[in-house]
matplotlib code that plots the C-alpha trace (Angstrom):
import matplotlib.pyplot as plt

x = [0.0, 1.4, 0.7, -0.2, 2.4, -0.5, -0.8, 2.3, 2.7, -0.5, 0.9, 3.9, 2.4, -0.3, 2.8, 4.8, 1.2, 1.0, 4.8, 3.6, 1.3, 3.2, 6.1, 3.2, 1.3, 2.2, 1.9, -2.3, -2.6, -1.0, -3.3, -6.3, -5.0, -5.7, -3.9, -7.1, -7.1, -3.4, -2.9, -6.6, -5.5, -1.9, -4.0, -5.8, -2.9, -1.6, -4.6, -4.7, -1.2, -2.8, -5.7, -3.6, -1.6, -5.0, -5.9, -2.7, -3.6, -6.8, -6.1, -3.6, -5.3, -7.1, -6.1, -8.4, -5.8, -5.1, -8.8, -8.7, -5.1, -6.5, -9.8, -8.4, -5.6, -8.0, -10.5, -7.4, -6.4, -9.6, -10.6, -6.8, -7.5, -11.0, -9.1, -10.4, -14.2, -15.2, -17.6, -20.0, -19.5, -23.4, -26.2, -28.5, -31.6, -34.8, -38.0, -39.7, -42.6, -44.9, -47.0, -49.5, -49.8, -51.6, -49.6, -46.9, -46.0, -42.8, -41.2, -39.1, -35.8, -32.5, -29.1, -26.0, -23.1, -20.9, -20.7, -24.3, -22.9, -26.9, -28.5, -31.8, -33.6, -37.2, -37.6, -40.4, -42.1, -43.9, -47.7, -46.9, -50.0, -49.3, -45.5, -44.9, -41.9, -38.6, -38.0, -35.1, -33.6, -32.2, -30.7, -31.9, -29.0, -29.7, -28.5, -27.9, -31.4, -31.4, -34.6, -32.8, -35.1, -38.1, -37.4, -40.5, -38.7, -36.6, -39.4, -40.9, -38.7, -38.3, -42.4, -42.0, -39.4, -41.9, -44.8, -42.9, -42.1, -39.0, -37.9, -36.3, -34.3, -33.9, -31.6, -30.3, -26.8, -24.8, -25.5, -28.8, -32.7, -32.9, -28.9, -27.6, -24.3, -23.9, -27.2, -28.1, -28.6, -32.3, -31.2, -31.5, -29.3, -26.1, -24.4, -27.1, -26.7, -28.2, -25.1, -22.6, -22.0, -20.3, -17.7, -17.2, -16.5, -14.4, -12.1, -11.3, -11.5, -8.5, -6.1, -6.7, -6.7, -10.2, -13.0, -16.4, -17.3, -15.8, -19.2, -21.5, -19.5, -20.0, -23.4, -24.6, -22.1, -23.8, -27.8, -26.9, -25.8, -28.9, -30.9, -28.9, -30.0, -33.7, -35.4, -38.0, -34.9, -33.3, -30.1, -27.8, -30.0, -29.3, -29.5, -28.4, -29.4, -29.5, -29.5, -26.7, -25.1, -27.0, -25.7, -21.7, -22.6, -24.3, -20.8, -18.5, -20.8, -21.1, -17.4, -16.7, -19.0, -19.4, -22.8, -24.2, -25.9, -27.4, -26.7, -28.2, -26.2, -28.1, -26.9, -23.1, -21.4, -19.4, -15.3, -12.9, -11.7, -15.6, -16.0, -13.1, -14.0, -17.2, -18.9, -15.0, -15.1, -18.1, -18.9, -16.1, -17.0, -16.4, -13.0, -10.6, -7.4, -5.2, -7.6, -6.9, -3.3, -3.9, -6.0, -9.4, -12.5, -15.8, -15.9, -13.6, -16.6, -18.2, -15.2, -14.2, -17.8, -17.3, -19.3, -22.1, -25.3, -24.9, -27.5, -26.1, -28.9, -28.3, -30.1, -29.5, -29.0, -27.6, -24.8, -22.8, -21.7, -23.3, -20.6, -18.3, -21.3, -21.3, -17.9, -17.0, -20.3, -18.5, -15.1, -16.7, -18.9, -16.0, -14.3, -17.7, -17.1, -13.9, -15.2, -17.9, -20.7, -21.1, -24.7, -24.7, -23.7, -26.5, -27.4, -30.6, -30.6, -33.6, -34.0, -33.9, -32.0, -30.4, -32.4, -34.5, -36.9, -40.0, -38.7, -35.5, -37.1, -39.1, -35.6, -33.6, -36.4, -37.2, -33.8, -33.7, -36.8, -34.8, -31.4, -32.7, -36.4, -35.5, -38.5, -39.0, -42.2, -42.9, -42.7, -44.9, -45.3, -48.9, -50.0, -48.5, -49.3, -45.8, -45.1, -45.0, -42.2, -44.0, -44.6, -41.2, -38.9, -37.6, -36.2, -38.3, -37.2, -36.2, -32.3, -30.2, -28.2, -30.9, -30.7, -29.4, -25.1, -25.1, -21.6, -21.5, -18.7, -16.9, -16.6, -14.7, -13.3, -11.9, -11.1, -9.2, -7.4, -6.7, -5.7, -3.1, -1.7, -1.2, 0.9, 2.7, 4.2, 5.7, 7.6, 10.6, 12.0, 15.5, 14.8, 16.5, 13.7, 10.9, 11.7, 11.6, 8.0, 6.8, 8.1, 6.8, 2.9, 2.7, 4.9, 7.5, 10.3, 13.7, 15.0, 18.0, 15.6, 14.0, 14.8, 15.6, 12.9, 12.9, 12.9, 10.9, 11.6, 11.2, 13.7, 13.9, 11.6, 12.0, 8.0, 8.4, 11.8, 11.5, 12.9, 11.0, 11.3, 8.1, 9.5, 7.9, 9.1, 8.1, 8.3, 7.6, 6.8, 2.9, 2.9, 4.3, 4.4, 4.0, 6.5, 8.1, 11.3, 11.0, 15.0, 16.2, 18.2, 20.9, 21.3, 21.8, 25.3, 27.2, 27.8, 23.7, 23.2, 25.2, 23.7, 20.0, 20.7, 19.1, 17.9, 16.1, 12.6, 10.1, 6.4, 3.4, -0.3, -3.5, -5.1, -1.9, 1.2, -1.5, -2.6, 1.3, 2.1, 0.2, 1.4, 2.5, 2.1, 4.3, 6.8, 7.5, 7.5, 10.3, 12.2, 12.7, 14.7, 16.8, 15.1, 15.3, 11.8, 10.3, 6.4, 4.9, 1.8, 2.2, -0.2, -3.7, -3.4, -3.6, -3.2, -3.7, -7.0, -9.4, -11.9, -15.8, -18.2, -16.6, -16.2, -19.1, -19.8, -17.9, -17.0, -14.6, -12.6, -11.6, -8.9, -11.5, -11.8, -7.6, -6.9, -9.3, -8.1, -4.4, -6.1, -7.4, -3.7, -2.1, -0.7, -1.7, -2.3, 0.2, 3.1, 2.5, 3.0, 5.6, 7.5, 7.3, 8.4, 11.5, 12.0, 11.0, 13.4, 16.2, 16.2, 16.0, 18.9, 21.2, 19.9, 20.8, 24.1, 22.6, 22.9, 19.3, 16.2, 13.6, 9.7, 6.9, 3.1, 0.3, -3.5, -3.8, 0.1, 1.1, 0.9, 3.1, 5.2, 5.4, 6.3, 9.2, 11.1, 11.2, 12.3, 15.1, 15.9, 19.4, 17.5, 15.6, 16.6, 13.5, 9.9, 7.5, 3.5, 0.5, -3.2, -2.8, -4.1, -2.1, -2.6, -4.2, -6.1, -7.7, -9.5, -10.2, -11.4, -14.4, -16.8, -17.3, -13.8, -13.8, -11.4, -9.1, -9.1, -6.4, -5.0, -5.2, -2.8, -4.1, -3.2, -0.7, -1.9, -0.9, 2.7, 3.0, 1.0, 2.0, 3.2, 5.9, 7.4, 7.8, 9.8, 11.8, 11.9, 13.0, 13.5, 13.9, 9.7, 7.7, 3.9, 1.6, -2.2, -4.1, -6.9, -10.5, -12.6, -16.2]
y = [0.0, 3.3, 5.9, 9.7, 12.2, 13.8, 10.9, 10.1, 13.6, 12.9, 9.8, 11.4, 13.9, 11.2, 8.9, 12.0, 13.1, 9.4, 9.5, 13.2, 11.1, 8.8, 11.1, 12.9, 9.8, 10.2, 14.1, 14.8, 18.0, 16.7, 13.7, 16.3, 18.4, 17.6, 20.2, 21.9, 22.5, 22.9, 27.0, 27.1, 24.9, 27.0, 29.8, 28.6, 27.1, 30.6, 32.3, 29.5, 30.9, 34.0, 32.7, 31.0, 34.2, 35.9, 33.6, 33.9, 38.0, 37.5, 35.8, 38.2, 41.5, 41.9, 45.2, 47.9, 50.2, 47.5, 46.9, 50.8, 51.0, 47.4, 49.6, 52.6, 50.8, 48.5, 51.5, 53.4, 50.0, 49.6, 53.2, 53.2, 50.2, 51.3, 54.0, 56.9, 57.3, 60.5, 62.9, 64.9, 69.0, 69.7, 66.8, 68.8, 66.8, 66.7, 65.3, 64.0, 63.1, 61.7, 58.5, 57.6, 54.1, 52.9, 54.0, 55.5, 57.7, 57.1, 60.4, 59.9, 61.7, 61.8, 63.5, 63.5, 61.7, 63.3, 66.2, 64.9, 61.4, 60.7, 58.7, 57.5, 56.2, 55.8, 58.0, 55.8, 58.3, 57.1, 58.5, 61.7, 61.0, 57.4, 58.5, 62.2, 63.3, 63.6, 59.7, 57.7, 56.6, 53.6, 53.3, 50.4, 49.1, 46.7, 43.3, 42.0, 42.4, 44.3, 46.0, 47.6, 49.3, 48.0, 44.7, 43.4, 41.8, 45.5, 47.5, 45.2, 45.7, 49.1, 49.6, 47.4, 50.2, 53.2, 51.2, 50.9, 54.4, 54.5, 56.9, 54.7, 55.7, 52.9, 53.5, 52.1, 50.7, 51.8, 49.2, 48.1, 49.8, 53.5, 54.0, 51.3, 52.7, 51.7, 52.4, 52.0, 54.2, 53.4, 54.0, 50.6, 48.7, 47.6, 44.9, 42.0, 39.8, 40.7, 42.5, 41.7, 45.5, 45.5, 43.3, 45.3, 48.3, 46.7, 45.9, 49.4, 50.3, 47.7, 49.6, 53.2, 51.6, 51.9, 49.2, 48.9, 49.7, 53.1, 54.7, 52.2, 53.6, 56.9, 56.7, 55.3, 57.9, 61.0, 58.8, 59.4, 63.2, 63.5, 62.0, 64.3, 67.3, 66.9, 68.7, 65.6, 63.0, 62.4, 62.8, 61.0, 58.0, 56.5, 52.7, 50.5, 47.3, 45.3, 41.5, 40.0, 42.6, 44.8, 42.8, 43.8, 47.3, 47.1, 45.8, 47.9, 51.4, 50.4, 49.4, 52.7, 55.7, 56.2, 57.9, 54.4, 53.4, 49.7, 47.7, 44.5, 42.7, 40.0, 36.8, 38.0, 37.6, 34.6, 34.1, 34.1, 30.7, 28.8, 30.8, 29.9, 26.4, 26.6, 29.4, 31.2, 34.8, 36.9, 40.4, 42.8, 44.7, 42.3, 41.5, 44.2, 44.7, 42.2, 42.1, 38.4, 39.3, 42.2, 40.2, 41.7, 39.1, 39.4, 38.9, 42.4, 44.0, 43.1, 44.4, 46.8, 48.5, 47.1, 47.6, 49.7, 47.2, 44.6, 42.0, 39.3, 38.3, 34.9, 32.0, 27.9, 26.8, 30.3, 30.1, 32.0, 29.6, 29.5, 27.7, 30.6, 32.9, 31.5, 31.4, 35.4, 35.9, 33.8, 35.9, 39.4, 38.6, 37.8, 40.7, 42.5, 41.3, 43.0, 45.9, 45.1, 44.9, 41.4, 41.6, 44.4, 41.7, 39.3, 36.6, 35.5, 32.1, 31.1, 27.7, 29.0, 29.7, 32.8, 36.2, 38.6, 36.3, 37.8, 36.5, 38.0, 41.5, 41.8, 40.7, 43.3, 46.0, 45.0, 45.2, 48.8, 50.1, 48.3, 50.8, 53.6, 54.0, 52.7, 50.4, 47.1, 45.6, 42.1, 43.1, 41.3, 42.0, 42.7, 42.5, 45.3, 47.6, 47.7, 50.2, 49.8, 50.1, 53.6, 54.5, 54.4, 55.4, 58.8, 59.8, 61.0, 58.5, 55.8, 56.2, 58.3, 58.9, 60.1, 63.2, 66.3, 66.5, 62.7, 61.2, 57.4, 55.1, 54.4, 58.0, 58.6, 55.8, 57.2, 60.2, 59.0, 56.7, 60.2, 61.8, 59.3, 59.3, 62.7, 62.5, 59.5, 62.3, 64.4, 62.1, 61.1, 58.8, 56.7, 53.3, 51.8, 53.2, 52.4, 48.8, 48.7, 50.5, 47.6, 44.8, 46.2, 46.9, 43.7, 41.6, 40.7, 39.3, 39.7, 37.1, 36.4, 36.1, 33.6, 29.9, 27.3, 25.1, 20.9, 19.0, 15.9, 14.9, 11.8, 10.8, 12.3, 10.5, 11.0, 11.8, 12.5, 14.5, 16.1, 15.0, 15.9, 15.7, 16.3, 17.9, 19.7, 22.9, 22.4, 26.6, 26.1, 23.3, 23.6, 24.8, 23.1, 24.1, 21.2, 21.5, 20.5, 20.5, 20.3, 20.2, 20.1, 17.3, 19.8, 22.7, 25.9, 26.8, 29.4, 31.9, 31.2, 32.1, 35.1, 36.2, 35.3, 36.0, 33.0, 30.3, 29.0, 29.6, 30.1, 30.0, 30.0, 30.2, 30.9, 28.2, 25.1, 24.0, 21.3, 24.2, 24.6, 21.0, 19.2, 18.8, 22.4, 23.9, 26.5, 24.3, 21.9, 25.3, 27.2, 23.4, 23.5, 26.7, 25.2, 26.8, 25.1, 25.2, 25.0, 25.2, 25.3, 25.9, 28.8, 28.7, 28.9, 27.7, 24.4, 21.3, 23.4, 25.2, 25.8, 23.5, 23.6, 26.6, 29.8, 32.5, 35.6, 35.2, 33.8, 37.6, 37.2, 34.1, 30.5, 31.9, 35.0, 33.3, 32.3, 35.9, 37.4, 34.6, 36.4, 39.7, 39.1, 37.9, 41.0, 39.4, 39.7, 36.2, 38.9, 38.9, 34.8, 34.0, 36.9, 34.7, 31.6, 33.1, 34.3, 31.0, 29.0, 31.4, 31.2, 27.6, 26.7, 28.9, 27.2, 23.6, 24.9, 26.6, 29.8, 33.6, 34.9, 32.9, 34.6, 35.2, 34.5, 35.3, 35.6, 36.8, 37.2, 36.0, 38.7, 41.2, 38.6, 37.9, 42.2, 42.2, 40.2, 40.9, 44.5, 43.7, 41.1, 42.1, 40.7, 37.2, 38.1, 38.4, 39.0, 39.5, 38.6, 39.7, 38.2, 40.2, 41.0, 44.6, 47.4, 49.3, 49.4, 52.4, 50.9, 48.4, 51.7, 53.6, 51.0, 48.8, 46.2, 44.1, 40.5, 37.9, 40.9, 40.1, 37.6, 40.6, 43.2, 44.8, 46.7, 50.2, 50.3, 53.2, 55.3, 54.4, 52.7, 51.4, 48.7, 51.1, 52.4, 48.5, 48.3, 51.3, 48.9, 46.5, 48.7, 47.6, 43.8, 43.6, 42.5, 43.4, 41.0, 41.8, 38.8, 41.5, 41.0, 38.4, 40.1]
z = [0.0, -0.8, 1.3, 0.3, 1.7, 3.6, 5.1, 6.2, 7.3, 9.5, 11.0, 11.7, 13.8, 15.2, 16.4, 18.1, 19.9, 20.8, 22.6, 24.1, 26.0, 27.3, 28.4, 29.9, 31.4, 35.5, 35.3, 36.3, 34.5, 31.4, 31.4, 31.6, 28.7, 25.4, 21.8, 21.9, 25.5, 26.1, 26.0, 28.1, 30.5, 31.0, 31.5, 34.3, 36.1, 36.0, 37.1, 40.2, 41.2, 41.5, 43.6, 46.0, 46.3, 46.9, 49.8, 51.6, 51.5, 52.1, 55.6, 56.9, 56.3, 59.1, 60.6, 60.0, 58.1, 56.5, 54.9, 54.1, 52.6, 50.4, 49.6, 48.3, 46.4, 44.3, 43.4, 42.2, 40.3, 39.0, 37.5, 36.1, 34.3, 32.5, 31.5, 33.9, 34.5, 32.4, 34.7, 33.2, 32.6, 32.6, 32.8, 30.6, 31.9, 30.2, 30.8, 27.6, 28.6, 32.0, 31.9, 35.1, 36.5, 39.3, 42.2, 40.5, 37.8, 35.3, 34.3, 30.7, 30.9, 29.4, 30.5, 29.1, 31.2, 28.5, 26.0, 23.8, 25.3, 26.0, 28.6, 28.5, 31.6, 33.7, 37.0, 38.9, 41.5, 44.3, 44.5, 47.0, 49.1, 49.9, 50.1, 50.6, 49.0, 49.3, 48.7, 48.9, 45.5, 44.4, 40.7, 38.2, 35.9, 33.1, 32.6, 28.7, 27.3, 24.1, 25.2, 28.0, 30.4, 28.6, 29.3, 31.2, 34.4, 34.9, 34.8, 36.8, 39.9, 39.4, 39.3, 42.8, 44.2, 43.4, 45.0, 48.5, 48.6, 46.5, 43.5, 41.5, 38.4, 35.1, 32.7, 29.3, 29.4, 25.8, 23.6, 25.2, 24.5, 23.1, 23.2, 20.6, 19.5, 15.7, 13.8, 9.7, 7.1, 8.2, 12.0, 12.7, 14.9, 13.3, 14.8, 15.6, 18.9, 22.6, 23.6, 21.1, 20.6, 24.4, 23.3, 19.7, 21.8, 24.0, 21.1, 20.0, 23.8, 24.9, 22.3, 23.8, 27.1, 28.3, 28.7, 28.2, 31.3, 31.4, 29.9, 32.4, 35.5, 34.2, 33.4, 36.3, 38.4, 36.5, 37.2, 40.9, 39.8, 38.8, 41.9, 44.0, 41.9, 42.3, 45.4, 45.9, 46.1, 49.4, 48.1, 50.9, 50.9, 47.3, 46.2, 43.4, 42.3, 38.9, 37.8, 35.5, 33.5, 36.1, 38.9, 36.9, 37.0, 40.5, 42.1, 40.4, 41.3, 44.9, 44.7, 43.6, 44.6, 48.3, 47.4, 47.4, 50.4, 50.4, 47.1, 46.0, 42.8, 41.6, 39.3, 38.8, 42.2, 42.3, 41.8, 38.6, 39.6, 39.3, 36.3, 34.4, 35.9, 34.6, 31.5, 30.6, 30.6, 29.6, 28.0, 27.5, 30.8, 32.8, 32.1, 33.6, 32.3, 34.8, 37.6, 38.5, 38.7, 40.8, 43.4, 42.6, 42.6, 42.6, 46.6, 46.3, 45.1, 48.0, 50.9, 48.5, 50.1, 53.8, 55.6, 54.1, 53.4, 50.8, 49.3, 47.4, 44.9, 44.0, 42.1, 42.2, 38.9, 37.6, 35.3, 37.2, 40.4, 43.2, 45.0, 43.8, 45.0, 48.6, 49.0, 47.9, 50.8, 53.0, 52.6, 52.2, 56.1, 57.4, 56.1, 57.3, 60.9, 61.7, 61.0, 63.5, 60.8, 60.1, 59.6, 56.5, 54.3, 53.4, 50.8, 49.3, 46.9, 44.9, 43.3, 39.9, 36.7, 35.7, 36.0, 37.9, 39.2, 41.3, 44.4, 43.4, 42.9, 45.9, 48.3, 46.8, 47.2, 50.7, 51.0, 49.6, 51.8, 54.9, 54.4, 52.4, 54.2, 57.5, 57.3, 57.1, 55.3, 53.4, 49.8, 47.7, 43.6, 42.1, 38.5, 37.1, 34.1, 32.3, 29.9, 26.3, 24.0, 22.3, 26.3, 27.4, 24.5, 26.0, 22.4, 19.8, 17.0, 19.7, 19.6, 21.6, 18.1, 15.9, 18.2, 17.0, 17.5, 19.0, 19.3, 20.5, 22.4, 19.2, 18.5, 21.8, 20.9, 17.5, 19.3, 22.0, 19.2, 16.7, 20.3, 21.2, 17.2, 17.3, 21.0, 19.6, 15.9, 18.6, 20.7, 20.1, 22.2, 21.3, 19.8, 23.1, 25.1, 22.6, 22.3, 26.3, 26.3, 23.4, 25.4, 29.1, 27.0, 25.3, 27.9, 26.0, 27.5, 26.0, 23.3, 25.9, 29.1, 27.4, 28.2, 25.4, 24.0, 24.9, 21.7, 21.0, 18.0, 14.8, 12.9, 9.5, 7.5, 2.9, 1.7, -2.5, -3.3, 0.7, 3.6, 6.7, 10.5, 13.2, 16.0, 19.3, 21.0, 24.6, 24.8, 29.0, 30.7, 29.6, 26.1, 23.1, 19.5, 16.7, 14.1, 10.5, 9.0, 5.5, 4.1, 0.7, -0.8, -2.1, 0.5, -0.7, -0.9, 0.9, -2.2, -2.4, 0.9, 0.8, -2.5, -1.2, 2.6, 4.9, 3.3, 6.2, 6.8, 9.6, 8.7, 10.7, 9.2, 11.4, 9.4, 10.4, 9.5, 7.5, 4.9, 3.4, 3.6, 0.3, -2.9, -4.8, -0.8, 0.1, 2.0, -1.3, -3.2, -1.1, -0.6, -4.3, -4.6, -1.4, 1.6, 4.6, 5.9, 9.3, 9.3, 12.8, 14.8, 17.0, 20.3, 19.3, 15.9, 13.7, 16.1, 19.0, 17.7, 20.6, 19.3, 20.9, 21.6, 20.5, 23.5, 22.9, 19.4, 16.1, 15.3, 17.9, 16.6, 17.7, 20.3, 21.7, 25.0, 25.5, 24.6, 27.6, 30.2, 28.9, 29.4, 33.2, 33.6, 32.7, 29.4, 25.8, 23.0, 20.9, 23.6, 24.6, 20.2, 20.1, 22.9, 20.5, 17.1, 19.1, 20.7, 17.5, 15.1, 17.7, 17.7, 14.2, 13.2, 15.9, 14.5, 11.1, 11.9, 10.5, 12.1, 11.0, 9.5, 7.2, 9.0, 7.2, 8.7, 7.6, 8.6, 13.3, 13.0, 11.3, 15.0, 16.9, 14.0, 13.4, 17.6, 17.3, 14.2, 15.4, 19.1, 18.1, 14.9, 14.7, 14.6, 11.4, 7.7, 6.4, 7.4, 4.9, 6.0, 4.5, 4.8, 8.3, 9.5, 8.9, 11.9, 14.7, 14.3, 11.8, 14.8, 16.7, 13.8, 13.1, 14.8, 12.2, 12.5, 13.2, 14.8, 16.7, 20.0, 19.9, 18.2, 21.0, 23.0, 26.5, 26.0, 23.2, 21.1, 24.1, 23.4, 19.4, 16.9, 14.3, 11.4, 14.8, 14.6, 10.7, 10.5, 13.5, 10.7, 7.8, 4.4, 5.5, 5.7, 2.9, 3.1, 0.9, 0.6, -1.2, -3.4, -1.9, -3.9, -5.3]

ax = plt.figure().add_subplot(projection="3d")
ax.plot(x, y, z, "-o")
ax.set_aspect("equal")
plt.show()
């Protein structure tokens, strides 16, 4: 039988996979990891590092200055890393419109929480004669519902607020109801999905860096603003409370404003280490840059508040963990205690899925009217009226940006982005100091600092007129990178090499090492004109593709979820393949007794690849790019890209942007860009 070389090339691999295992066999993580699990599962034996290290501090801070010292150190942390919260100059409140219910009345208003930066919200008012005025407020955030405030279950609990003798203010999150930030020609919404648009945002937003939740903070900062303005608002007695992506916003805003009395998050609370366990990471604002590095948890929201009155909303069978939920209560009341205030913290469970459920609603409002009304009453929900879509649009066309002079997220976005360009034409630092400021952004180590690969390897094995050998770069004691070394029968000889420069070649492909393997690929091609070629899978790609569910949506690509587990680390998917193109080119020159190899990228690749020809360029002849981005403004300039977040780096526009590391590069890069198909 005579085998096809594809299929030798395939058994090859299979047989060095198969002796993987069995070097692996008495090590329990390496039995539990499989090529499409391997750079996941490095991840989260990272992140568990971090949550040991959390523990340990944990458990010895509990001196009083301590707690403080810890409080005020991750709110700084924390609004550093959103990139600032933005506070309005003027709210420039207006009320559209009043509708009547039965024991309340729903006043339609919007404000801006920056310059025609509009917010669109509900102000539920108590009926003055069963409640005489001023009332005590407590702010409604949103979870991921496209309707936003109109979605039945939020108006719902707000309605329940208003009929125990509480204001209480709904508003739209951006992306969400009347304040969609991408709209048609027709001014319909542009990007489909319940709250895909959080996570497009978040793209652009990494690369200025900001995060999504930079405009929630602020919104929900300039709501309470508001409150405190009106005459018939009690202004030091303000709630907030909000369910999923509500329950997000709820614990970062009573983690952060000291205006908030009594909080109640409900279905988000748990810890990183059950939801990496269990669902990944979620929605762009809810991944802060580094956080499980820092030490900051979800039970931080919680002590970050200690000890003003806290209501963990909770459900059974929620996707978010309730064992993750009772432990963070568990570590927050005893947190609570030492500050004498053990029973501010409490926690309702219901046996339910995910949501806002009824029973839900009425604990975190009888929760409310406990702390913010002083009074404690059984809260039971009624039949309500609930407002129409027509009855509670605020806007006059239903979307904050068909207003007159309307600017959205993505244009602060594009600012911030033509802000930061126009900083970066008048610096000038040395190229000394610039390669340090790459390498510190997109955590980089140095080509030196970085410690030689461990080799498995076949024996050479002849397929056609090529001789190939299947190797493994164990890059760290986790992560390998599958490999080919496709050699020609005749080397190129040294008056070739010094004519043609290196004649060995490094390529790695998005799609596999597979795709440039067949008959006429681009290995057998360059083999033929005497390159030495070594075609290899780079973390993330070919036989280490994350295979499964995709993290958010498909827009966000196959290795979405392993680049935000990075992110939460304090590392980038750019800087991790970065590391293995130097460590991959450095050891295939020294196997071939060359001084420099040639580069070849193409498509996501072509950032890493970019990243570190121009930080070790003495390792590189050439640098040849295939239909990757040209910039990174580019990404910031538009909401509709696709597959970038493995792309991303937190904050680099502040400091370079990718056209900054080809002039690195010089005349040694070569750009290719495959025309678009009609």
């Amino acid at each position: 039988m005579q085998w096809s070389r594809a299929r030798l090339l395939r058994f090859a691999a299979g047989v060095l996979s198969l002796g993987y295992f069995i070097v692996g066999i008495n090590d329990a993580n390496a039995q539990s990891t499989t090529p499409s699990t391997m750079v996941r599962d490095s991840l989260h034996r990272d992140a568990e590092t971090h949550f040991e290290s959390w523990r340990k501090n944990y458990d010895a801070r509990t001196d009083l200055k301590d707690i403080a010292d810890y409080q005020t150190r991750l709110r700084t942390e924390f609004i550093d890393r959103i990139g600032g919260i933005p506070r309005p100059t003027a709210l420039n409140a207006k009320i559209t419109g009043t509708i009547q219910r039965q024991g309340y009345s729903v006043e339609k208003i919007w404000f801006e929480s920056q310059p025609k930066f509009y917010v669109t919200g509900g102000l539920f008012l108590p009926d003055p004669k069963n409640f005489p005025p001023p009332w005590p407020a407590v702010l409604v955030v949103c979870g991921h519902s496209t309707e936003g405030k109109q979605q039945l279950g939020y108006q719902s609990g707000t309605a329940l607020a208003a009929l125990h003798g509480l204001a209480a203010l709904i508003i739209d999150p951006v992306g969400q109801g009347e304040r969609m930030q991408v709209l048609t020609d027709e001014g319909k919404p542009a990007i489909q999905g319940t709250t895909t648009e959080h996570t497009v945002l978040g793209t652009g937003a990494i690369l200025v860096g900001w995060n999504t939740a930079r405009w929630m903070i602020a919104d929900g900062m300039a709501a309470i603003d508001y409150l405190q303005s009106r005459n018939d608002i009690q202004g030091d007695r303000i709630g907030c409370m909000g369910n999923s992506g509500g329950g997000t916003q709820t614990s970062y805003l009573m983690a952060l404003d000291e205006r908030i009395t009594a909080a109640a998050p409900s279905c988000y609370i748990t810890s990183f280490k059950r939801l990496l366990e269990t669902i990944g990471p979620q929605d762009a604002e809810q991944n802060i840059y580094g956080q499980i590095e820092l030490g900051m948890d979800h039970a931080d929201y919680l002590m970050m508040r200690a000890p003003k009155p806290t209501l963990i909303a909770s459900a059974t069978k929620d996707f978010f963990d309730i064992q993750g939920t009772w432990g963070a209560f568990r570590d927050a009341k005893r947190l609570f205690q030492r500050f004498g205030a053990g029973r501010n913290i409490e926690l309702v469970e219901v046996d339910a899925t995910h949501g806002w459920h009824p029973m839900i609603r009425q604990a975190s409002v009888q929760f409310m009217i406990q702390h913010l009304a002083g009074r404690i009453t059984d809260v039971v929900e009624p039949t309500l009226e609930t407002l129409t879509v027509e009855e509670m649009n605020v806007t006059p066309e239903g979307q904050v940006l068909l207003l007159p002079e309307a600017i959205s997220a993505f244009d602060h976005v594009r600012q911030e982005s033509d802000r930061l360009a126009l900083a970066r034409s008048v610096a000038s630092p040395d190229l000394n100091s610039f390669r340090v400021s790459v390498r510190e952004t997109a955590v980089i180590r140095e080509l030196a600092k970085l410690p030689a690969p461990k080799i498995q390897s076949l024996p050479e094995t002849k397929i056609g007129n090529l001789t190939y050998q299947a190797v493994k770069l164990h890059v760290s004691d986790e992560i390998y990178l599958p490999g080919l070394i496709a050699r020609p029968d005749k080397p190129a000889t040294s008056e070739n090499r010094k004519a043609k420069g290196s004649q060995v070649t490094c390529l790695v492909l998005p799609e596999g090492k597979d795709t440039a393997t067949g008959a006429n690929g681009e290995v057998e091609k360059r083999v033929a004109i005497g390159e030495t070629v070594f075609v290899l899978d780079l973390r993330g790609t070919g036989e280490t593709l994350p295979m499964g569910k995709r993290w958010y949506h498909e827009r966000f690509g196959a290795n979405g979820g392993n680049a935000t587990v990075a992110y939460l680390l304090g590392k980038s998917m750019v800087g991790l393949r970065a590391e293995d193109c130097l460590v991959a080119a450095r050891w295939i020159a020294e196997t071939e007794g060359v001084e420099r190899v040639n580069l070849v990228a193409s498509g996501e690749l072509t950032i890493p690849a970019l990243h570190a020809a121009a930080l070790e360029p003495q390792l590189f002849e050439q640098l040849q790019l295939r239909d990757g981005i040209e910039s990174w403004a580019e990404v910031a300039a538009s909401p509709f890209g696709e597959n970038q977040i493995a792309g991303l780096v937190h904050g680099a526009l502040r400091s370079y942007d990718l056209p900054d590391l080809a002039k690195l590069v010089g005349d040694r890069l070569w750009v290719i860009r495959t025309p678009k198909q009609r």
